[in-house]
Structure formats: C-alpha cells, structure tokens
Gaussian input, Z-matrix of N, CA and C with variables (Angstrom, degrees):
# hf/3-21g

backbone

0 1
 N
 C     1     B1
 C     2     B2     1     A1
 N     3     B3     2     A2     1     D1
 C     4     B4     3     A3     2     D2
 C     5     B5     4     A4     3     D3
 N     6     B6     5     A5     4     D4
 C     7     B7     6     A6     5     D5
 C     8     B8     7     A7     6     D6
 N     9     B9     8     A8     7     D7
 C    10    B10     9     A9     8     D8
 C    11    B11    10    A10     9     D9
 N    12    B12    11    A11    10    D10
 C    13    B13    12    A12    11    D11
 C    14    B14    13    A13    12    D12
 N    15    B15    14    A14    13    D13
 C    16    B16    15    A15    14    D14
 C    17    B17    16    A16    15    D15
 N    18    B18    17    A17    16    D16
 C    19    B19    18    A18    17    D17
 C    20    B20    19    A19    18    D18
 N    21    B21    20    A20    19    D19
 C    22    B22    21    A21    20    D20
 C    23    B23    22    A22    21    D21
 N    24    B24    23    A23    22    D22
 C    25    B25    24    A24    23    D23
 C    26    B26    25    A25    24    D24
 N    27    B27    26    A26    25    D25
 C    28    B28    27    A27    26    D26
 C    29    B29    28    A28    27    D27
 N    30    B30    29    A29    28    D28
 C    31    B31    30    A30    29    D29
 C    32    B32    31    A31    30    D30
 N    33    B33    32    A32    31    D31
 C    34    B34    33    A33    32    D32
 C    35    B35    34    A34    33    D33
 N    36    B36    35    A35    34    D34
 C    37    B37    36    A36    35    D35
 C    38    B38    37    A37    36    D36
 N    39    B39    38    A38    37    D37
 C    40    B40    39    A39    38    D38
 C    41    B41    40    A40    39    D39
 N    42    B42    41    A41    40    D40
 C    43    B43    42    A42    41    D41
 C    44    B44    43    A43    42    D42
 N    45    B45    44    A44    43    D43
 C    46    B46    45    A45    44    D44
 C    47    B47    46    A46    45    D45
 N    48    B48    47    A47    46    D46
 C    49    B49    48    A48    47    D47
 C    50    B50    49    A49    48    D48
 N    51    B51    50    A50    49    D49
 C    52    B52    51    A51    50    D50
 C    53    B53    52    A52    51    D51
 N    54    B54    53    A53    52    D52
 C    55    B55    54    A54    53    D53
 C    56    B56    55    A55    54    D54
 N    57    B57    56    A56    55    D55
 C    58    B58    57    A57    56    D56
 C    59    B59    58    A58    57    D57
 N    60    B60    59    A59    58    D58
 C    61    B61    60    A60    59    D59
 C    62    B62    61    A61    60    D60
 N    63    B63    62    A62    61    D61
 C    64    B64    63    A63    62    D62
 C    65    B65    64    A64    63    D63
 N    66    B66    65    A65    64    D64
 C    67    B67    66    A66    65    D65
 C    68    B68    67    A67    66    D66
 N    69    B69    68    A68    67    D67
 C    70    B70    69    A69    68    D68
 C    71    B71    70    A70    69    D69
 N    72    B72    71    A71    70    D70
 C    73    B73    72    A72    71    D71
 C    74    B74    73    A73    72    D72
 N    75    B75    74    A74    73    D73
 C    76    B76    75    A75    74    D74
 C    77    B77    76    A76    75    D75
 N    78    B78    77    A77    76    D76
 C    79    B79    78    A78    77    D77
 C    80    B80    79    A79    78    D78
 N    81    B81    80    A80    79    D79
 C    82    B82    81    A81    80    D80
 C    83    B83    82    A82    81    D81
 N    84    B84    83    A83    82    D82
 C    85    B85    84    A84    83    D83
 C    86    B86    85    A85    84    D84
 N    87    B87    86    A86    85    D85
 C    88    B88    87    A87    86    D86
 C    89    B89    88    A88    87    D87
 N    90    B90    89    A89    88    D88
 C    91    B91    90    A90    89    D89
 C    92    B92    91    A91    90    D90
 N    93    B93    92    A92    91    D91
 C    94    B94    93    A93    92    D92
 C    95    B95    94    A94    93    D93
 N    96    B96    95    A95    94    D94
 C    97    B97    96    A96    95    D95
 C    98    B98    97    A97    96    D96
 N    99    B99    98    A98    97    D97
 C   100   B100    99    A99    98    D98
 C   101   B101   100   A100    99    D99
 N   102   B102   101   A101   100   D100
 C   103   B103   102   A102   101   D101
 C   104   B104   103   A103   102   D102
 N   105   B105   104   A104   103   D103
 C   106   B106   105   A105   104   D104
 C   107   B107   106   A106   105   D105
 N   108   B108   107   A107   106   D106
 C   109   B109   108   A108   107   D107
 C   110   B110   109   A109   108   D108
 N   111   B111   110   A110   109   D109
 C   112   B112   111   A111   110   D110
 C   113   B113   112   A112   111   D111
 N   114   B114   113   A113   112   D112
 C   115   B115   114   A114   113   D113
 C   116   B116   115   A115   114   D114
 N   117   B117   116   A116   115   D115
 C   118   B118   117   A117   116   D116
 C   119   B119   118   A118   117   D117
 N   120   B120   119   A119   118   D118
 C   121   B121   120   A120   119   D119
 C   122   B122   121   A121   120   D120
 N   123   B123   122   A122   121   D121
 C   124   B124   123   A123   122   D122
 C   125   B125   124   A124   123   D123
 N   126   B126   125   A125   124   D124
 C   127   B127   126   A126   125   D125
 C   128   B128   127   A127   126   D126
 N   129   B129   128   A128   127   D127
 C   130   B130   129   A129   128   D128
 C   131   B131   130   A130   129   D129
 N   132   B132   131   A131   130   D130
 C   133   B133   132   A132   131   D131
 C   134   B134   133   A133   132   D132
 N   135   B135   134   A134   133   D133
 C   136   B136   135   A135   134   D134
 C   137   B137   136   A136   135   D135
 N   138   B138   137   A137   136   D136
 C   139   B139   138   A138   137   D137
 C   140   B140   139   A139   138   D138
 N   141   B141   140   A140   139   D139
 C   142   B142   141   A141   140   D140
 C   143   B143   142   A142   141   D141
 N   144   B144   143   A143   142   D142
 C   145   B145   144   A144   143   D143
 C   146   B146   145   A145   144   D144
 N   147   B147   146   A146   145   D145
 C   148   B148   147   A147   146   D146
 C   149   B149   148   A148   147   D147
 N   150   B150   149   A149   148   D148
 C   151   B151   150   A150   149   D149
 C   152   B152   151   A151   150   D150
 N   153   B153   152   A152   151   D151
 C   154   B154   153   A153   152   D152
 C   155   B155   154   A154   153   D153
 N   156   B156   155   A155   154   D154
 C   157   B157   156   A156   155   D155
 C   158   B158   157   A157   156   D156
 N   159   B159   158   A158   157   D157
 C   160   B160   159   A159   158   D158
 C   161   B161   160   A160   159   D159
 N   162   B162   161   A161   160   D160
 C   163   B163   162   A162   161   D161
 C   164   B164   163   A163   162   D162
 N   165   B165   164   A164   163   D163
 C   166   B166   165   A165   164   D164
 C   167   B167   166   A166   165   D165
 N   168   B168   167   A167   166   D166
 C   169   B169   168   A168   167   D167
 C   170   B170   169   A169   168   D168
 N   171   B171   170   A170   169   D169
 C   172   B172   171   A171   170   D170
 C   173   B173   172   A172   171   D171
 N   174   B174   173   A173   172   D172
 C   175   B175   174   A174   173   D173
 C   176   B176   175   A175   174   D174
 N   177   B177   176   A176   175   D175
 C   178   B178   177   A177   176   D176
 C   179   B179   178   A178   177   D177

   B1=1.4385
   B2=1.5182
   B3=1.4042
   B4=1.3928
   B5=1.6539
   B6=0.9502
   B7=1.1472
   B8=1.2295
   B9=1.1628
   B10=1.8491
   B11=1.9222
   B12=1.1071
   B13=1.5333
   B14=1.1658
   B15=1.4011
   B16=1.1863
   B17=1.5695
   B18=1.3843
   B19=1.2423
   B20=1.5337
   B21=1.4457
   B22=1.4884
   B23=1.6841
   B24=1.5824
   B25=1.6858
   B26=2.1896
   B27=1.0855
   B28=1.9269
   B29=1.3748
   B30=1.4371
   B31=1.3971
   B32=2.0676
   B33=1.2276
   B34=1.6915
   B35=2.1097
   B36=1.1308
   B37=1.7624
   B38=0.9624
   B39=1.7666
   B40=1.5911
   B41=1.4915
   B42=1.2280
   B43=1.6718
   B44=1.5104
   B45=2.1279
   B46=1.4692
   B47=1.5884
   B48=1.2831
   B49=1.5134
   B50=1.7201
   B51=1.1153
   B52=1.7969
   B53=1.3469
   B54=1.8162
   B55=1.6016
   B56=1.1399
   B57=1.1521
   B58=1.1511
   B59=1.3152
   B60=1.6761
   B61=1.2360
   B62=1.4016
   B63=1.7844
   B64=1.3106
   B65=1.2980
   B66=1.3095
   B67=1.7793
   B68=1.3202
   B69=1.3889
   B70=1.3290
   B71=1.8233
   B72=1.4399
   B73=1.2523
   B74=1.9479
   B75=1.4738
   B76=1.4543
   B77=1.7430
   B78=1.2657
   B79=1.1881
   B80=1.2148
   B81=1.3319
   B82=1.0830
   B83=1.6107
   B84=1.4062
   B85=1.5184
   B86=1.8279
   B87=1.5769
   B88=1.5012
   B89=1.5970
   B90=0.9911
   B91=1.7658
   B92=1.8076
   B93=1.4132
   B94=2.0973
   B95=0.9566
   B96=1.8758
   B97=1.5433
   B98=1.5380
   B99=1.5866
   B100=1.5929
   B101=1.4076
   B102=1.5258
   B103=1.7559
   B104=1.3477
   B105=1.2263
   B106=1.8060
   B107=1.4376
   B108=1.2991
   B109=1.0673
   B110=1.4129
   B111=1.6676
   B112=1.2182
   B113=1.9690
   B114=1.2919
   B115=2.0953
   B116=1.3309
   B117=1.8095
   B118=1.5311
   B119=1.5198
   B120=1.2874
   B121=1.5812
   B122=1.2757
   B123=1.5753
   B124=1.3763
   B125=1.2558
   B126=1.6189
   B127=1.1088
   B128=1.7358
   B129=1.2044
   B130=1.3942
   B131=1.5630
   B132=1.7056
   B133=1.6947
   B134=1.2152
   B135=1.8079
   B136=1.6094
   B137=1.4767
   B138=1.5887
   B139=1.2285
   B140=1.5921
   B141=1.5094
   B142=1.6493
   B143=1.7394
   B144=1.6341
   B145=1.9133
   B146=2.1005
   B147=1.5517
   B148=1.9618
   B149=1.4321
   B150=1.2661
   B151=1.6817
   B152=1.6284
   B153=1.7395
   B154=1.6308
   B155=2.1383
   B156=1.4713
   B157=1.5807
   B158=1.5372
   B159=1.1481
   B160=1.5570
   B161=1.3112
   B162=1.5314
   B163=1.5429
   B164=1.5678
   B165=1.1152
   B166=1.2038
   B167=1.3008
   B168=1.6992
   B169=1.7936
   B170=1.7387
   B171=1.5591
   B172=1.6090
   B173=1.8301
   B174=1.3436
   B175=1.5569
   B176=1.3611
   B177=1.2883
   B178=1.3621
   B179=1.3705
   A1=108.58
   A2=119.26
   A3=96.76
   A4=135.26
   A5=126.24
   A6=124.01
   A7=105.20
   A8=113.13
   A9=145.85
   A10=116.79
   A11=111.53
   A12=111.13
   A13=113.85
   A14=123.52
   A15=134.60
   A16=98.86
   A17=125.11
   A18=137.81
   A19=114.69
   A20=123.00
   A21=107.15
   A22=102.00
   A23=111.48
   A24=122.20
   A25=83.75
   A26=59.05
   A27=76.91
   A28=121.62
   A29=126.32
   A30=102.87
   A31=88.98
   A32=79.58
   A33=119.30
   A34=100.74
   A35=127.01
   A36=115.40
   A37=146.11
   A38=101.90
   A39=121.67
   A40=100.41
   A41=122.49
   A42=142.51
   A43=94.68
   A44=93.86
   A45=121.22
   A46=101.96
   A47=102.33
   A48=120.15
   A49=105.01
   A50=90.51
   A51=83.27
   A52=157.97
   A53=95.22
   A54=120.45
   A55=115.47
   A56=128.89
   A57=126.44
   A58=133.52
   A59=119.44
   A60=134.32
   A61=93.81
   A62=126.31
   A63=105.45
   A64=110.73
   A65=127.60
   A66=129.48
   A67=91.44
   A68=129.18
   A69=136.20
   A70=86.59
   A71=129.52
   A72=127.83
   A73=104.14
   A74=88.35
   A75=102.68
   A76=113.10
   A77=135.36
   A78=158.28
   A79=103.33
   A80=145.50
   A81=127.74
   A82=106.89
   A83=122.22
   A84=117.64
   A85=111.88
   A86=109.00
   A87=99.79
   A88=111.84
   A89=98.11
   A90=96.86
   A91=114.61
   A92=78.47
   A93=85.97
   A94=127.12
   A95=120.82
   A96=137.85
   A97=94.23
   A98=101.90
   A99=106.43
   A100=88.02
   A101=114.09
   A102=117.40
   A103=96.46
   A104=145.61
   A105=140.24
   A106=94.14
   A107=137.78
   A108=111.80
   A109=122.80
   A110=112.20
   A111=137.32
   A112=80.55
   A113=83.00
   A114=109.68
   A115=102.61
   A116=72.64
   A117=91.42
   A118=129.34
   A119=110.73
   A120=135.77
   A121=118.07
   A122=107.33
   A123=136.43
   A124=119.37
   A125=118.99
   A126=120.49
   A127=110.35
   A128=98.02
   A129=98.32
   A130=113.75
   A131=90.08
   A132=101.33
   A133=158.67
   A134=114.66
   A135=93.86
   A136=113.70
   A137=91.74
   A138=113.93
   A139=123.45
   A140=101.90
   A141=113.12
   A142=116.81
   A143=89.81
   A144=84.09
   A145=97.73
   A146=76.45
   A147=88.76
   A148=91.37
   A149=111.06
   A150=108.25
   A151=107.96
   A152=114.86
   A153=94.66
   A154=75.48
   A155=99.01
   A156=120.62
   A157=101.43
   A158=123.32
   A159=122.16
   A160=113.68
   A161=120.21
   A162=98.25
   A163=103.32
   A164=136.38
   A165=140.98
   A166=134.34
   A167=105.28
   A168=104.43
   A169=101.40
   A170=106.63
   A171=117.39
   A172=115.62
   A173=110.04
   A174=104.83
   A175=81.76
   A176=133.85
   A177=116.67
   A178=108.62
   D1=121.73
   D2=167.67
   D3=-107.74
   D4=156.74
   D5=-174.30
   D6=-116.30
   D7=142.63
   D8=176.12
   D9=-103.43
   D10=133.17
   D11=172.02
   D12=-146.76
   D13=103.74
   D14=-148.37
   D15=-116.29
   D16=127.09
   D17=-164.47
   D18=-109.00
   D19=82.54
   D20=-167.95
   D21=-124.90
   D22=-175.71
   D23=172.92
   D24=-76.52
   D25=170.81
   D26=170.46
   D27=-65.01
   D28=128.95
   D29=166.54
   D30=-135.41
   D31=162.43
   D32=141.47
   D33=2.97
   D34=105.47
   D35=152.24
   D36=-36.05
   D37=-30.07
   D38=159.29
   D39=-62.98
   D40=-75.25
   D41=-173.84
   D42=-4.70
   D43=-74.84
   D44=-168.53
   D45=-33.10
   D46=-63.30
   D47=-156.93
   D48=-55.54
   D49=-74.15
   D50=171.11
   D51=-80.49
   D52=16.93
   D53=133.86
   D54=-61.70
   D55=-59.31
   D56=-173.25
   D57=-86.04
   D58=25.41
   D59=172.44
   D60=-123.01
   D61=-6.69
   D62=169.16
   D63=-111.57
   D64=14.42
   D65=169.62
   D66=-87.70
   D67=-61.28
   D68=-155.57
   D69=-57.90
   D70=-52.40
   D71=-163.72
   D72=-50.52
   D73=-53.00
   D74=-167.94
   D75=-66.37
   D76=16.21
   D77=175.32
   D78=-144.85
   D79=28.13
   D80=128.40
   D81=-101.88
   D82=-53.19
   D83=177.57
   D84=-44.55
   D85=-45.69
   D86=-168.71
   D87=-82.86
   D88=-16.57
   D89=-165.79
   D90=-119.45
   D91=8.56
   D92=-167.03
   D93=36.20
   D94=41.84
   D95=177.11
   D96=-76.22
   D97=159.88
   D98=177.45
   D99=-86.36
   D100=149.69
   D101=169.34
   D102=-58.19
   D103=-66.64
   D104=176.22
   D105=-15.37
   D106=-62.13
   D107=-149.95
   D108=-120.09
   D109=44.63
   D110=-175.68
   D111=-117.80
   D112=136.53
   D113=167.28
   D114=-146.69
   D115=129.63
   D116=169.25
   D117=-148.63
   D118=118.82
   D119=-169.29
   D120=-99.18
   D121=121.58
   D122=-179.70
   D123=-99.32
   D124=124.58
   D125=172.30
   D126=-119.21
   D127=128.50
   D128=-177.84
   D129=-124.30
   D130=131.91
   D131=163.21
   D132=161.91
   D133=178.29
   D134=-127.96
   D135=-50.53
   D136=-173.28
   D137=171.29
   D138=-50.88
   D139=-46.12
   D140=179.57
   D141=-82.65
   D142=24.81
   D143=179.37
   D144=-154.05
   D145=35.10
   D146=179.57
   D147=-136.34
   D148=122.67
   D149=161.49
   D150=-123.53
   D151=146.13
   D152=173.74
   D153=-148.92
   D154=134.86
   D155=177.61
   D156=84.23
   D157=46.55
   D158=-176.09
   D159=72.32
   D160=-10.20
   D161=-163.02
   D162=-123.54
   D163=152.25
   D164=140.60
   D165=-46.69
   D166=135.95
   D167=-144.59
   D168=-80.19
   D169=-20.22
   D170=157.10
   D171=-42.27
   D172=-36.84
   D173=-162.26
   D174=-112.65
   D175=46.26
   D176=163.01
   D177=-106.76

C-alpha cells in the first residue's frame, strides 16, 4: 500500500481535494495500485512556521 505525505502552506478544500485525487490517480496508472489502497496525508502549514532562504514566508 503506499502512502504519500505531502507537506504544503494551506490551501483551499477544493485545492486539498484535487491533489489528492491526482496522486492517488498517478499510482494507480503507474503502479497499477487499487486507488483503495493508495493513502494520502497532508500536513499543512502556516506561513509563520515555513521558512525557505533564512526567512519566513510570513516576512516575505
């Protein structure tokens, strides 16, 4: 079974949702997994607890 953990800022439920009907897609076409048994876990967060170049994406 594989599992996915996808680390992003927050988005949108739609957003969520249809990432995750196209990983699950993309492991079923490449790997001929049943979608049942593709998982996939989202971690989301904010802005003031993501930094990328020293800085925080809040003070950008």
């Amino acid at each position: 079974m594989p599992n996915v953990i996808v680390q992003q800022l927050p988005k949108s439920p739609e957003a969520t949702r249809d990432l995750v009907r196209r990983i699950t897609e993309a492991f079923v076409d490449a790997c001929q997994t049943p979608a049942e048994a593709v998982h996939v876990w989202i971690e989301e967060f904010p802005a003031d607890r993501y930094a990328a170049g020293g800085k925080l994406l809040s003070d950008k």
